[in-house]
Phi, psi and omega in degrees: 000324183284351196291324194269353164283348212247288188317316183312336196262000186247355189259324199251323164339273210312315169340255194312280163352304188289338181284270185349312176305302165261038188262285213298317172270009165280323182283346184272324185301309185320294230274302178316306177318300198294327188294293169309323200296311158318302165292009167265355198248276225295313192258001155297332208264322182291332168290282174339285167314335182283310189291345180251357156299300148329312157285336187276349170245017139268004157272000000 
């Protein structure tokens, strides 16, 4: 019994590492998504203004 408490416990390590590990990059993934998504708005909203500047000085 202690032999299979003693594997589990060397077994279930790399585990939870390996689980912390895609915790920590998923999350790292988001926050780039989230970053780019922002910086995709911002020149979108800027291009938009721009293109309406353009139009207002050829009337």
């Amino acid at each position: 019994m202690k032999d299979i408490i003693f594997i589990w416990g060397i077994l279930s390590f790399p585990c939870v590492v390996l689980y912390m590990l895609y915790v920590l990059f998923s999350r790292l993934i988001e926050l780039i998504h989230q970053k780019r998504a922002d910086h995709m708005r911002k020149a979108y909203q800027a291009r938009k203004a721009a293109v309406e500047r353009q139009a207002r000085q050829r009337l």
